[in-house]
C-alpha positions, 0 to 999 in steps of 0.5 A: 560483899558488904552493905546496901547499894546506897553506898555506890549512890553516895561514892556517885555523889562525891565523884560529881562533886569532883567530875574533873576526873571523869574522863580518867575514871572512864578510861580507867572503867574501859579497861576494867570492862575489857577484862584487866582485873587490876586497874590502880584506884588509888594510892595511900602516899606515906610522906613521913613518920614523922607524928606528935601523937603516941597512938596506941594502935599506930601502925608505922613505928615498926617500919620507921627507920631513922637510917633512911632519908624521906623521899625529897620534894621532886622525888615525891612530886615525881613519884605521884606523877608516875603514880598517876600515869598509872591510872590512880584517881586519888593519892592520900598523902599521909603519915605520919602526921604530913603537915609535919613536912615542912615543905608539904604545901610545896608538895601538895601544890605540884601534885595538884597541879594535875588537875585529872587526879584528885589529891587528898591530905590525911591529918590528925588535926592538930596542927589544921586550924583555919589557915591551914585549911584556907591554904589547903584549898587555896593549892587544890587538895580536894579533901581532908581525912581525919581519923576519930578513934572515940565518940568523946575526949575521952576515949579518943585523947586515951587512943591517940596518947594525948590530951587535947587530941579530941579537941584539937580534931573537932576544930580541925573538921570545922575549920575544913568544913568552912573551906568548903573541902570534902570532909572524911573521918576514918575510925577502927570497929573493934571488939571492945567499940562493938560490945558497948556501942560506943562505934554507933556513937561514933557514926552519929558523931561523924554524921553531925560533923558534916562527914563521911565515915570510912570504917576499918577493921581492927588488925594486928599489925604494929602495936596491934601485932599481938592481938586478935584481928578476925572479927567475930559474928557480933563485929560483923553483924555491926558492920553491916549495921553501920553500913546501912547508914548514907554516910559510912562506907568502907574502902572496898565500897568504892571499887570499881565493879565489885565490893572487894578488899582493894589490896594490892589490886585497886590500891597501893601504900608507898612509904617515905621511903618509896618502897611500895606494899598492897596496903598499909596493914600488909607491910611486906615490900614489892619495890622501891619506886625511887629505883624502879618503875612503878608500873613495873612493881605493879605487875610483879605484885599482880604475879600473887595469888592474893592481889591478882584482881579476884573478888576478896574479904579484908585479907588482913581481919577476915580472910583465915588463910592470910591471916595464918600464911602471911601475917606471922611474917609481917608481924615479926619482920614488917617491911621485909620484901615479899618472898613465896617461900 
């Protein structure tokens, strides 16, 4: 659906990096080829809400619910390990800000422990200095990603609501780059980044990081909720801009067969909570993984039209029947459970 076949070249050429995962890939490409629709690549791992930022666009405050308690260390640890079981290649434990968990390289070591999956850390970098990536390598995450939300201090510090954010991010990528883990930076194409060029200065940043940019699409959902999410022809027309470059991708780039919105059908978001949505911007819940199967949840979330496994835009930016059925819902009640009616 998007972008140039250098895309598949490059998600290739992090793989061999990281080939102790083939055999899991293999089996996971056989069942895809004998015609299972939805087979789980990946799973974004919420550890906490917690955060020191104030990120304009944050998308977790809304689901945020101090009456509940975060998942414990063995129920994490528990939960990735069925998670794996699964089939997902690579779990994201993420925020929140996850180095806030004070138990996190406890966590990080035991699910890395499995040596067929790959465990990966989202930060916001503040709190990544040199011996935190020393130790981050030292228990077996195999990458850090990181978001950038502007190509200076600027614009980013403006985004994240704090000054010194930008910074804080720049050493943060050497100190990881140092260690020799992989590097990924996250950033959102938007109208206002479109219209003045400032998203290309950010891909040319990125590139001069030593990382791999992951592009995604504006949505309107947490304290994006009321604006427009559809992207336009000129966001699109950048879009496949910027993925012409070797070292941008999009999410939907790394499936296994077709470039898709993974939602639901290759990936998983799980909250703090453990309850378990098609992603972190569809915030509706299937089930609670602490009180029943994940695989169970699984099954009952490919029962919906949208995640039964077909070829799909991002249902969240750029699918105008989602946009009109779904997201009125998850905007004025996120969390809520799915219901048809």
């Amino acid at each position: 659906m998007h972008g140039p076949d250098v895309i598949s070249r490059h998600n290739l050429g992090v793989l061999w990096r990281h080939r102790r995962v083939f055999g899991r890939l293999a089996k996971n490409y056989a069942r895809v080829l004998a015609g299972n629709r939805r087979v789980l690549r990946g799973v974004e791992f919420c550890v906490t809400y917690r955060c020191q930022l104030d990120c304009r666009h944050c998308l977790t405050k809304p689901l945020i619910d101090q009456t509940r308690p975060e998942m414990t260390t063995d129920q994490a640890v528990r939960a990735i390990a069925n998670l794996a079981a699964l089939g997902a290649v690579f779990i994201n434990v993420t925020g929140g800000e996850a180095l806030q968990r004070e138990d996190i390289f406890e966590l990080l070591e035991r699910a890395a422990a499995n040596r067929s999956v790959l465990i990966t850390l989202a930060s916001n970098g503040l709190a990544l200095d040199a011996e935190t990536a020393a130790r981050l390598r030292k228990i077996g995450v195999a990458m850090v990603t990181m978001s950038l939300d502007g190509p200076d201090a600027a614009t980013h510090d403006a985004s994240r609501g704090c000054p010194g954010a930008y910074d804080a991010l720049l050493q943060a990528c050497a100190a990881v780059r140092a260690e020799g883990l992989e590097l990924w930076l996250t950033t959102i194409l938007t109208a206002q980044n479109t219209a003045d060029g400032s998203i290309f200065r950010i891909a040319e940043l990125a590139r001069e990081l030593g990382a791999t940019l992951t592009v995604n699409f504006a949505y309107a959902v947490g304290n994006w909720r009321d604006q427009e999410a559809a992207i336009g022809a000129a966001e699109e027309k950048t879009f496949r801009e910027l993925l012409k470059m070797p070292h941008v991708r999009w999410e939907g780039s790394s499936n296994y067969l077709h470039q898709s919105c993974p939602a639901g059908t290759e990936k998983l978001y799980v909250t703090p909570y453990g309850e378990v949505m098609p992603c972190a911007t569809i915030q509706r819940s299937f089930g609670n993984l602490l009180t029943e199967p994940i695989a169970d949840i699984w099954r009952r979330m490919g029962k919906v039209e949208w995640f039964r496994g077909h070829v799909k835009p991002c249902l969240v930016a750029q699918d105008p029947e989602f946009i009109a059925r779904e997201m009125p819902t998850i905007q004025s009640d996120p969390g809520r459970p799915w219901s048809d009616d």
